[in-house]
VOPAGU-2260 file (C-alpha; in pm, 1 decimal, decimal comma):
REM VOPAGU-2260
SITE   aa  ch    i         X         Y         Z
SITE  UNK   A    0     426,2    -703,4   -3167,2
SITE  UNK   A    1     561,5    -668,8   -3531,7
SITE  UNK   A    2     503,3    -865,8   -3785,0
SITE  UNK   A    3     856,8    -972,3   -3865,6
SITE  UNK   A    4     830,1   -1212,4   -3462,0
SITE  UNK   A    5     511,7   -1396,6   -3594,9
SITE  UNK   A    6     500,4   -1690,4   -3733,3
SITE  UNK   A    7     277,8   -1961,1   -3821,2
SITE  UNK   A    8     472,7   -2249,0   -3707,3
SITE  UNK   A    9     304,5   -2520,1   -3486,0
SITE  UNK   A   10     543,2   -2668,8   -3168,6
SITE  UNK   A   11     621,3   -2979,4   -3410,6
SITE  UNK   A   12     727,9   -2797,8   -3678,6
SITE  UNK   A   13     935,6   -2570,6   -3398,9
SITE  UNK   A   14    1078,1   -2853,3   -3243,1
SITE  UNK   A   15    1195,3   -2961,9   -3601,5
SITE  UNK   A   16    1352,7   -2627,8   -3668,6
SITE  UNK   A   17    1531,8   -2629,3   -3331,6
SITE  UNK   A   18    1647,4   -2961,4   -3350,1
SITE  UNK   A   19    1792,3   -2901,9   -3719,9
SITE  UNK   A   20    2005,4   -2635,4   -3568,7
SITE  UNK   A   21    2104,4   -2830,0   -3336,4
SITE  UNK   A   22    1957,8   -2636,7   -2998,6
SITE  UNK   A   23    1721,6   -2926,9   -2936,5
SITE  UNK   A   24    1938,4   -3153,6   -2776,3
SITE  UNK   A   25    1675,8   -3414,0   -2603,8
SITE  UNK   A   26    1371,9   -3376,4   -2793,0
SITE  UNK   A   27    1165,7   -3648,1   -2571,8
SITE  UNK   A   28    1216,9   -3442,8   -2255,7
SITE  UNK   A   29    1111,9   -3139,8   -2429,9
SITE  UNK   A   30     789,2   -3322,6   -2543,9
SITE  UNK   A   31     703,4   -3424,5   -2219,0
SITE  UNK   A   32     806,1   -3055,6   -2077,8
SITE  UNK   A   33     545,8   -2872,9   -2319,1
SITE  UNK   A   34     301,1   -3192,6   -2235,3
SITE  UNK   A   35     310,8   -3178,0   -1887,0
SITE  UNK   A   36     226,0   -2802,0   -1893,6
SITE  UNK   A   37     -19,0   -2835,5   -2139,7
SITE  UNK   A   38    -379,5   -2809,3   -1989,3
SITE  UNK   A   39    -736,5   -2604,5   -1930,9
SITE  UNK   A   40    -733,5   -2251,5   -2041,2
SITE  UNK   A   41    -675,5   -2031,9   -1735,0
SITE  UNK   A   42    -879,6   -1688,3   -1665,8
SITE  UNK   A   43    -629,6   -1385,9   -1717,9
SITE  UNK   A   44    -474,4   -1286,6   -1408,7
SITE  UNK   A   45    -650,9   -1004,9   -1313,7
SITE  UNK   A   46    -985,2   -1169,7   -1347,9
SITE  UNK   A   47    -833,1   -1443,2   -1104,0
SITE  UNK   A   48    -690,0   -1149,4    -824,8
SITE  UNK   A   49   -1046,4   -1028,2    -843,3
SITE  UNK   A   50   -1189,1   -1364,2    -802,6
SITE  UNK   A   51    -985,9   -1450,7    -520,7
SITE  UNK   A   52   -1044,7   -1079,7    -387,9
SITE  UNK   A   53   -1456,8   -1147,6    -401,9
SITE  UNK   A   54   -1403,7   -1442,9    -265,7
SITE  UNK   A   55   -1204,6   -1371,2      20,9
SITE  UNK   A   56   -1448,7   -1086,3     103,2
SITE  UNK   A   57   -1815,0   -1330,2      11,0
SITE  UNK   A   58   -1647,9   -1604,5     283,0
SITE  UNK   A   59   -1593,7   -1332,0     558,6
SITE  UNK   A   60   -1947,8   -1210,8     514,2
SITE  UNK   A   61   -2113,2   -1566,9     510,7
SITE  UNK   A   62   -1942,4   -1704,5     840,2
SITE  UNK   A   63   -2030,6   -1328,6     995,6
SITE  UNK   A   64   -2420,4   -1398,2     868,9
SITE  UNK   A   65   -2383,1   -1757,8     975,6
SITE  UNK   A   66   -2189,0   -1641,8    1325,2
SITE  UNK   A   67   -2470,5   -1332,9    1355,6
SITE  UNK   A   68   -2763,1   -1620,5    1295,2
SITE  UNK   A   69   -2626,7   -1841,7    1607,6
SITE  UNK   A   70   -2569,1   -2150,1    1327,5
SITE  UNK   A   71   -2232,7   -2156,1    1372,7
SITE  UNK   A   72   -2037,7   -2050,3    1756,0
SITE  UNK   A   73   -1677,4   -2007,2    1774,9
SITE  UNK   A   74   -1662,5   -2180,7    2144,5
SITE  UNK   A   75   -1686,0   -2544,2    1999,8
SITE  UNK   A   76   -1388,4   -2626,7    1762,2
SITE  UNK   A   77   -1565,6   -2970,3    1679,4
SITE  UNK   A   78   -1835,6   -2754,0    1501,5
SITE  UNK   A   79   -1597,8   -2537,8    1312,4
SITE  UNK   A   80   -1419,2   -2834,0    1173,5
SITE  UNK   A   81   -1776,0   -3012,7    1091,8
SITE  UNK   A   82   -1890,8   -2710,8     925,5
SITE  UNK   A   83   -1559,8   -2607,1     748,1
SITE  UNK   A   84   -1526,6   -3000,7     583,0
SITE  UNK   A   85   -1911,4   -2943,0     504,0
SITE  UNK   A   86   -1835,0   -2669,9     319,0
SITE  UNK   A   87   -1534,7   -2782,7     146,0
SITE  UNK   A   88   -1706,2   -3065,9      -0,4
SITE  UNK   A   89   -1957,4   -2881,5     -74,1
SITE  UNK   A   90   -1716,9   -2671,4    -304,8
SITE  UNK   A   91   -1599,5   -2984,8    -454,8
SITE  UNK   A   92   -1949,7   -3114,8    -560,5
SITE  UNK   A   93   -2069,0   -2749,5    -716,3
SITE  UNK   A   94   -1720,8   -2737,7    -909,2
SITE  UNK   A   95   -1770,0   -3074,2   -1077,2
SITE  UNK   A   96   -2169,0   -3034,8   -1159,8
SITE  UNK   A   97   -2073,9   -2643,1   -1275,5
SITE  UNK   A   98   -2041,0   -2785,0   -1602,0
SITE  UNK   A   99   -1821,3   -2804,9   -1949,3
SITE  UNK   A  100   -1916,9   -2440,6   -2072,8
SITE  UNK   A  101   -1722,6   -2170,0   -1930,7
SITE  UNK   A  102   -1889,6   -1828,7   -2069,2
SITE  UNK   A  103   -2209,6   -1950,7   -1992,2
SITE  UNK   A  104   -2397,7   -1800,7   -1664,5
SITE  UNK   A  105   -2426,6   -2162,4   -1485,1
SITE  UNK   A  106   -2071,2   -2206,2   -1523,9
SITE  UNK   A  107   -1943,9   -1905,0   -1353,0
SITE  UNK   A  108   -2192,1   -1862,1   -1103,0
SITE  UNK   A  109   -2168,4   -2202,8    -958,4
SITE  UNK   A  110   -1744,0   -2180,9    -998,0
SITE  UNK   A  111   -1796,2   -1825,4    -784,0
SITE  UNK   A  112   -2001,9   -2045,2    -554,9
SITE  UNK   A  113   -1786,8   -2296,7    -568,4
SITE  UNK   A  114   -1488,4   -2060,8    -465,1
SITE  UNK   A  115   -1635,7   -1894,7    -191,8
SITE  UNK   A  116   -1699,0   -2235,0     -26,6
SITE  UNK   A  117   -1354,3   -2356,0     -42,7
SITE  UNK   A  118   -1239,7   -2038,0     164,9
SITE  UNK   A  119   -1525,1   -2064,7     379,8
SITE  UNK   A  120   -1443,0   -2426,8     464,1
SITE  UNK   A  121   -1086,3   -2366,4     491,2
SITE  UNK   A  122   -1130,7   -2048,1     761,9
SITE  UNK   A  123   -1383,8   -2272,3     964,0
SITE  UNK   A  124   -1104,6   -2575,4     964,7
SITE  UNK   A  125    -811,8   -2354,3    1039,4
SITE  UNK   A  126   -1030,0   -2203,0    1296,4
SITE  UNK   A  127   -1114,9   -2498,3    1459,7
SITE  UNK   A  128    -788,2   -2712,6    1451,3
SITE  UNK   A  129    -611,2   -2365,0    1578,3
SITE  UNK   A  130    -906,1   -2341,3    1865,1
SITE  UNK   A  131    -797,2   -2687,9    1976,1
SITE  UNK   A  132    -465,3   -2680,2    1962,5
SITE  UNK   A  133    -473,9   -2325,6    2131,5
SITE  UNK   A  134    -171,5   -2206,2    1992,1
SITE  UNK   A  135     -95,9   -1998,5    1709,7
SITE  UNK   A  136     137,1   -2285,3    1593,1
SITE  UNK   A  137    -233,1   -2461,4    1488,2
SITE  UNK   A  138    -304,4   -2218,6    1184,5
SITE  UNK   A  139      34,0   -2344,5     978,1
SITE  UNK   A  140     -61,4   -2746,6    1064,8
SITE  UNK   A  141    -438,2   -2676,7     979,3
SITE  UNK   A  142    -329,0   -2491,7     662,3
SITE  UNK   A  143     -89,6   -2761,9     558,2
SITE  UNK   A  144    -302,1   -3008,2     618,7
SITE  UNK   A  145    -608,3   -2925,0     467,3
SITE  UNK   A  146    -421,6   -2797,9     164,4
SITE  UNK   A  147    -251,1   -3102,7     111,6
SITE  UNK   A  148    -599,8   -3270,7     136,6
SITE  UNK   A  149    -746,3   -3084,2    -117,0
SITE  UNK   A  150    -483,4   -2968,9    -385,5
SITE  UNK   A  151    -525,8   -3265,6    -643,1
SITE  UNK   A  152    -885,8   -3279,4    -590,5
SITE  UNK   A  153    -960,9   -2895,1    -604,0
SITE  UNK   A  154    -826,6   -2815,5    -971,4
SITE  UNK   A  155    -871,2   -2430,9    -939,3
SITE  UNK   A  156    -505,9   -2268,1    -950,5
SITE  UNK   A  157    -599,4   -1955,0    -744,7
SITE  UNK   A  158    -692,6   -2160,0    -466,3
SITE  UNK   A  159    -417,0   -2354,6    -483,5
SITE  UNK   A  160    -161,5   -2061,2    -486,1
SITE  UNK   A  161    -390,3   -1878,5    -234,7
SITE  UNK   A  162    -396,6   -2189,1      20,6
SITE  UNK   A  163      -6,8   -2283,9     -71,3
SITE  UNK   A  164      93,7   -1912,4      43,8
SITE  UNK   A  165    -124,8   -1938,8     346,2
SITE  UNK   A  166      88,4   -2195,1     493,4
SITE  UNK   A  167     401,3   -2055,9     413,5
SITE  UNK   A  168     296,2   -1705,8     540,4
SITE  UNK   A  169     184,0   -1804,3     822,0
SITE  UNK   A  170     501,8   -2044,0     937,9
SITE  UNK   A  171     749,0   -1764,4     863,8
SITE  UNK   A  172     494,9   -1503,2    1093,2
SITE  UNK   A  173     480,7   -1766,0    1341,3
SITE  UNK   A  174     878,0   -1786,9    1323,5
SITE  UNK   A  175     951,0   -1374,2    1279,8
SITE  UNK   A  176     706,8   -1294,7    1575,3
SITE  UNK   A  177     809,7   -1547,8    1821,7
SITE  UNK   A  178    1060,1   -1341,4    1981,2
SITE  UNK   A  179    1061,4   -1608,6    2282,4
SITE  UNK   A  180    1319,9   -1816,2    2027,9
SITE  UNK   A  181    1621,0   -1595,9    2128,5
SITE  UNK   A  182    1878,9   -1719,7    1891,8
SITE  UNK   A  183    1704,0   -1980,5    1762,6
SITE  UNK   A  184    1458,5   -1784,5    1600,6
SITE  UNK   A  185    1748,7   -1668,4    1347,5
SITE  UNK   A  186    1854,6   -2031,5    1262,5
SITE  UNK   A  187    1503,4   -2104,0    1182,7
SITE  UNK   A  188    1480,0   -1818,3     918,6
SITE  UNK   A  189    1761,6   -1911,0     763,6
SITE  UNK   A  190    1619,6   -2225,3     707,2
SITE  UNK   A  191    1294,3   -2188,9     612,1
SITE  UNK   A  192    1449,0   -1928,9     353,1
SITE  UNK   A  193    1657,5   -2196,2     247,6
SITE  UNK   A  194    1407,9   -2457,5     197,7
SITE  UNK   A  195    1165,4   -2218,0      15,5
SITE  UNK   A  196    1468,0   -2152,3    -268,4
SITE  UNK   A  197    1559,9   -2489,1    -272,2
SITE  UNK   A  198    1173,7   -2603,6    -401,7
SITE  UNK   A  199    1128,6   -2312,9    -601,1
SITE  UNK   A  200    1408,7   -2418,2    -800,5
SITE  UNK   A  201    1353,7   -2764,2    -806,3
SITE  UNK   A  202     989,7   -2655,3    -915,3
SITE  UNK   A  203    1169,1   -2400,2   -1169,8
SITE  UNK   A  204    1413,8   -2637,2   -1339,7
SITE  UNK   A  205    1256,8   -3008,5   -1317,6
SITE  UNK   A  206    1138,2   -3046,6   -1647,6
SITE  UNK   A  207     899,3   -3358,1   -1565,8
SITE  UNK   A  208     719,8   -3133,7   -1311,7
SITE  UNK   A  209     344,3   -3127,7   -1365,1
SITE  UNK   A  210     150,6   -2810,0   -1473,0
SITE  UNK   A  211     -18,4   -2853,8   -1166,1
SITE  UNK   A  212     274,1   -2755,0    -935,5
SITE  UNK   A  213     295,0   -2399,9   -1119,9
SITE  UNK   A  214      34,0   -2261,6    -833,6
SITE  UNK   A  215     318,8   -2393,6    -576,6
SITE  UNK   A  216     569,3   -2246,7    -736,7
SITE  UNK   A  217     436,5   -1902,7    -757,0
SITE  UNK   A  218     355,3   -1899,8    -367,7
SITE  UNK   A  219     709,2   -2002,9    -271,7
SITE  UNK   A  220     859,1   -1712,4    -481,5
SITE  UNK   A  221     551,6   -1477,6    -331,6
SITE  UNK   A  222     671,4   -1571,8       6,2
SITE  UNK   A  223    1011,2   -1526,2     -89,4
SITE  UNK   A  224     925,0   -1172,4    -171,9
SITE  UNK   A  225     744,8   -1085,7     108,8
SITE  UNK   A  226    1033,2   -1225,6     319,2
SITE  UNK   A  227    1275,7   -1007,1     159,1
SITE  UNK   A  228    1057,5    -723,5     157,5
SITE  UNK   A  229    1022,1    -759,5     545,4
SITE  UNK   A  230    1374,2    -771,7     601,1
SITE  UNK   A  231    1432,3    -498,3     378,7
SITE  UNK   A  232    1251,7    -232,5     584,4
SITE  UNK   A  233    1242,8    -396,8     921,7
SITE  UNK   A  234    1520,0    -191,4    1062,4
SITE  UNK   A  235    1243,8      86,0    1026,3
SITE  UNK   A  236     998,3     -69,1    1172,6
SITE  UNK   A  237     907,4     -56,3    1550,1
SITE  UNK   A  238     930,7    -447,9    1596,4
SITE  UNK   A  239    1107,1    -626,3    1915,9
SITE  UNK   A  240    1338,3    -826,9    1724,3
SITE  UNK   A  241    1537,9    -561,6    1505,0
SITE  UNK   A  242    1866,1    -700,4    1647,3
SITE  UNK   A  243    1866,7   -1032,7    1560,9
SITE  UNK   A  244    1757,6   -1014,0    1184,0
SITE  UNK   A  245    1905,5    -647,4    1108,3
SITE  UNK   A  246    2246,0    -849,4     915,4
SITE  UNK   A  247    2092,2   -1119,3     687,8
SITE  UNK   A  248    2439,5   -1252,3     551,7
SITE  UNK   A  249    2298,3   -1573,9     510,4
SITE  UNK   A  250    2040,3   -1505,2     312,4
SITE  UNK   A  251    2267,9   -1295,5      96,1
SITE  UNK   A  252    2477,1   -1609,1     -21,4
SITE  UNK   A  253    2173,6   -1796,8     -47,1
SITE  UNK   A  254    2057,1   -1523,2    -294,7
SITE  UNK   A  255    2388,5   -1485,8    -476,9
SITE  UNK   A  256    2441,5   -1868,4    -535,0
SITE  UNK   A  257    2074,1   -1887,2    -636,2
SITE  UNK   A  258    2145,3   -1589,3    -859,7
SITE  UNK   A  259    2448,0   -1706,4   -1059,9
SITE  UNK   A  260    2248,6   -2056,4   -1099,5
SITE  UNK   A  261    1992,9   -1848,0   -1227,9
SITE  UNK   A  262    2235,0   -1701,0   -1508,6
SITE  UNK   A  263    2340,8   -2036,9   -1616,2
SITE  UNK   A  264    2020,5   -2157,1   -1634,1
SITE  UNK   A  265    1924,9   -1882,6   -1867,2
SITE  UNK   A  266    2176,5   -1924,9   -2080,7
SITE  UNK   A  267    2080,0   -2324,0   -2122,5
SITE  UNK   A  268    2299,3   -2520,4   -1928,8
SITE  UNK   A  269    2541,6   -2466,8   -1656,0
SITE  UNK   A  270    2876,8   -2496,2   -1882,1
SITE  UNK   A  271    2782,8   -2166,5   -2020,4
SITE  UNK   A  272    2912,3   -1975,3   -1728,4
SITE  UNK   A  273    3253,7   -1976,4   -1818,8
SITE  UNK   A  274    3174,3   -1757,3   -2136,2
SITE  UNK   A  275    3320,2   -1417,7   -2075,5
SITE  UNK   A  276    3006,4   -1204,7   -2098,2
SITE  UNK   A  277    2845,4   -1502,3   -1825,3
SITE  UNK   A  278    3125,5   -1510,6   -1622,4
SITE  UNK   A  279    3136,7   -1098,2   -1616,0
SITE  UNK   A  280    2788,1   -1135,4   -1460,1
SITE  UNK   A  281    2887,2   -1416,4   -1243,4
SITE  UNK   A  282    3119,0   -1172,1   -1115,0
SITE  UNK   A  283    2876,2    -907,9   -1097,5
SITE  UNK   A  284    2670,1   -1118,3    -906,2
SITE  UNK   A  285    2908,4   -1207,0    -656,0
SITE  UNK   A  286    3002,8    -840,4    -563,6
SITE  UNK   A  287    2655,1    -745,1    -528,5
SITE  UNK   A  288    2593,4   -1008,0    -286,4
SITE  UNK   A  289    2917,5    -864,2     -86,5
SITE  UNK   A  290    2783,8    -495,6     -97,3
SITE  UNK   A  291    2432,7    -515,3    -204,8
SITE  UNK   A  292    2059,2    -597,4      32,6
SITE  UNK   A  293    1924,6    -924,2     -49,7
SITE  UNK   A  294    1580,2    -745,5    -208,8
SITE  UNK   A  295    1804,9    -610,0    -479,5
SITE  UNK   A  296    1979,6   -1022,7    -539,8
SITE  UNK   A  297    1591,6   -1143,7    -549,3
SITE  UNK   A  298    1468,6    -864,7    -797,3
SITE  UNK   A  299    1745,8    -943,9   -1028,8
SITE  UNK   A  300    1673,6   -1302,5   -1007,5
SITE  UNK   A  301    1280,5   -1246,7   -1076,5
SITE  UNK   A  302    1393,5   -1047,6   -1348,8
SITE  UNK   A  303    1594,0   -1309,0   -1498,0
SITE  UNK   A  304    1327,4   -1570,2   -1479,2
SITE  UNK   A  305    1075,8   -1362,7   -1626,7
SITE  UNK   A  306    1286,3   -1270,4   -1957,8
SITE  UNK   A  307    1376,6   -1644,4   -2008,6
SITE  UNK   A  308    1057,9   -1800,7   -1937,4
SITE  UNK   A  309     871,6   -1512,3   -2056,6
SITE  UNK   A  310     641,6   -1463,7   -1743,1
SITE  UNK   A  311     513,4   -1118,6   -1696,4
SITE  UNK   A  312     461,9   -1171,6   -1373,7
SITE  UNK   A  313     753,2   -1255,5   -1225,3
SITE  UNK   A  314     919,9    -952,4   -1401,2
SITE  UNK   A  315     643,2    -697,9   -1268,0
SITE  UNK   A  316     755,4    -864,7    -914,2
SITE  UNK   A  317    1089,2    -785,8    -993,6
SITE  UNK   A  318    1016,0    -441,8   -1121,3
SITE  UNK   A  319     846,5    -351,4    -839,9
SITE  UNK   A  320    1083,5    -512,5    -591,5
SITE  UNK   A  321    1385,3    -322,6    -725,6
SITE  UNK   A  322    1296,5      28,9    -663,2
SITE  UNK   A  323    1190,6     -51,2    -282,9
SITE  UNK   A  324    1516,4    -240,7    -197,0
SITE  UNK   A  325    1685,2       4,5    -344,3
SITE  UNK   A  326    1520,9     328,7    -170,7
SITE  UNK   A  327    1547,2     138,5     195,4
SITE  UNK   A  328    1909,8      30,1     100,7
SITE  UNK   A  329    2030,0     372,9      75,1
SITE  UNK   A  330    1798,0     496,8     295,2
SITE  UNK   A  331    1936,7     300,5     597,2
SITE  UNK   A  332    2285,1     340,6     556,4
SITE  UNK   A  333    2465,9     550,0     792,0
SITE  UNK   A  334    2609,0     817,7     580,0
SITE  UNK   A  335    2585,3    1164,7     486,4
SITE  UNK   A  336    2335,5    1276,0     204,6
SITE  UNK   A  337    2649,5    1414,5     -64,2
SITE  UNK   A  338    2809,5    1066,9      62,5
SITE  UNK   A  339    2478,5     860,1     -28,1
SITE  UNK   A  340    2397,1    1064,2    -399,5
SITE  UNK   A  341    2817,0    1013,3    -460,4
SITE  UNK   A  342    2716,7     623,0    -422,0
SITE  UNK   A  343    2431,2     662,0    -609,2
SITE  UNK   A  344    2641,9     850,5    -910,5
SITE  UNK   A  345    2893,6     599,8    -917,3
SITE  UNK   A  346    2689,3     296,0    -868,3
SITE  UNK   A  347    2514,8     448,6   -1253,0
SITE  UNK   A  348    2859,9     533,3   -1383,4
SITE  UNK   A  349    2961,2     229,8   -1320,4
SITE  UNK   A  350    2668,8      30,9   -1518,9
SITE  UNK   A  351    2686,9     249,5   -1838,2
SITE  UNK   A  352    3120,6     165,7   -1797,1
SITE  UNK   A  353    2987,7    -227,2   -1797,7
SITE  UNK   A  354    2726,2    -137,5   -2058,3
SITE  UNK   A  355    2956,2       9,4   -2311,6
SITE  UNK   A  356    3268,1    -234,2   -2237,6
SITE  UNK   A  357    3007,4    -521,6   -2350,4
SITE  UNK   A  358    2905,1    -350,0   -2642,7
SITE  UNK   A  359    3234,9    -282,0   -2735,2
SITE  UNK   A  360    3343,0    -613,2   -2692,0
SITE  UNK   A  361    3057,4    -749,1   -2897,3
SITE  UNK   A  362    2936,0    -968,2   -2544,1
SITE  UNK   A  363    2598,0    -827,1   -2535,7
SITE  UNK   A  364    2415,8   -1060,8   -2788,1
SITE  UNK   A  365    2262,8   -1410,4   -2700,2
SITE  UNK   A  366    2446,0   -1685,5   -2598,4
């Protein structure tokens, strides 16, 4: 980054400069926005994938040494539960007596320890309640339950994103491979779509929500992803219910609605949208959910979040999301090859047209 985009203003004397120009409406909520996000210094992310990788892996080995050494036996789901709240509060105890100082060799190898714990507890409990229950309905409740249990008293944001994901994985895999639903099965993805974009966004926009829920957040748009991604190359894969989910029209308003929200909420508040360069995207928006797949609506939207909020990640999702939707979109429809690249030509002529119509108009700056 240049010099000319640093400064050596603090947030008060920001705030001061914003609210002198007059884009600093409600300075209170803003306050309590920047407060409520305000807390310990996380680990980059790549240090956190790895520790959830090494984690992941260290649990599987110690219930296979623990399994191997007759301690622990699959056939009794009273022991699994014993043993996985054992270990979970077991993780608890080494996180809070890991100590204050977090680059020195205590710290991080009793937080490791502490990590690998949690997930061991948590497999043992989701084993056992889904033993007992003896359906695969069990590993969603056991997941939900025991990460409700443990997500305000467990301050470790990878687990929390890790364990919120788990549940919402593993209801949609329950609901996509449960092909004894007939045509229920397709109201219940529709739903639990829905519901997932409905608390991302209330997690997205409510200013008063805590730092804490950012974890949550991040698994319901992960999930999102991975539901889009599923539908997006379905049709190609050799699954028993291609016929029920091959059309997701549903999910494509969903997306588009979400998407033009998106756009106002970018741009500050909702009034916004009736500016011409907003509504032109409004617009845009709309036809793409007419014509488009709903992986291409999604990376759009991830891409939008990231630039406003300045999250790398979620534009990295949406950069990677794009190019997949994109190759299966074509791929799958049922046209010729000079046909398909004649789409693909205009599709580009037809950006650079929008491209140089908004510089030409002067529409492509802020608003």
């Amino acid at each position: 980054m240049s010099d000319k985009y640093m400064t050596g203003l603090s947030a008060k004397e920001l705030l001061d400069s914003l609210e002198t120009e007059g884009f600093a409406d409600n300075r209170k909520e803003i306050m309590q926005f920047l407060i409520a996000r305000k807390g310990e210094k996380e680990m980059p992310l790549y240090l956190r994938i790895l520790l959830g990788v090494g984690a992941f892996i260290s649990s599987l080995c110690l219930i296979g040494f623990l399994v191997a050494a007759e301690i622990i036996s699959f056939r009794s789901e009273v022991e699994l539960n014993i043993w996985g709240i054992f270990f979970i509060i077991a993780a608890v105890v080494l996180q809070r007596t890991s100590g204050q100082k977090e680059d020195s060799v205590k710290h991080c190898f009793m937080m490791q320890s502490s990590f690998c714990a949690m997930a061991t507890g948590k497999t043992l409990f989701v084993a056992g309640v889904t033993q007992a229950t003896d359906t695969a309905w069990g590993i969603p409740v056991a997941a939900l339950i025991i990460t409700i249990l443990t997500y305000n008293v467990y301050k470790m944001s990878t687990d929390r994103f890790l364990s919120s994901f788990a549940v919402l994985f593993s209801l949609m895999s329950n609901i996509l491979w449960n092909l004894d639903m007939g045509d229920a099965r397709i109201f219940l993805v529709n739903a639990f779509f829905l519901l997932q974009v409905i608390a991302a966004s209330i997690l997205l926009t409510y200013g008063k929500a805590k730092r804490d829920y950012i974890p949550l957040f991040y698994a319901f748009v992960f999930s999102l992803c991975v539901t889009v991604v599923f539908l997006t190359v379905q049709p190609n894969l050799e699954y028993g219910g291609n016929d029920a989910l091959t059309h997701p029209v549903f999910i494509n308003l969903v997306l588009t609605i979400s998407l033009i929200a998106l756009i106002g909420w970018a741009a500050g508040k909702p009034g916004k949208l009736k500016k011409e360069p907003l509504l032109i995207a409004s617009c845009g928006a709309v036809l793409l959910g007419v014509i488009s797949a709903p992986g291409v609506l999604l990376a759009i939207g991830l891409l939008i979040m990231g630039y406003a909020g300045h999250e790398k990640l979620l534009l990295t999702m949406g950069g990677l999301i794009m190019p997949v939707s994109l190759f299966f979109y074509y791929y799958n429809m049922d046209l010729t090859l000079d046909r398909k690249s004649a789409i693909l030509v205009s599709g580009g002529l037809l950006l650079l047209a929008g491209r140089c119509y908004l510089r030409y108009r002067k529409l492509d700056a802020e608003v």
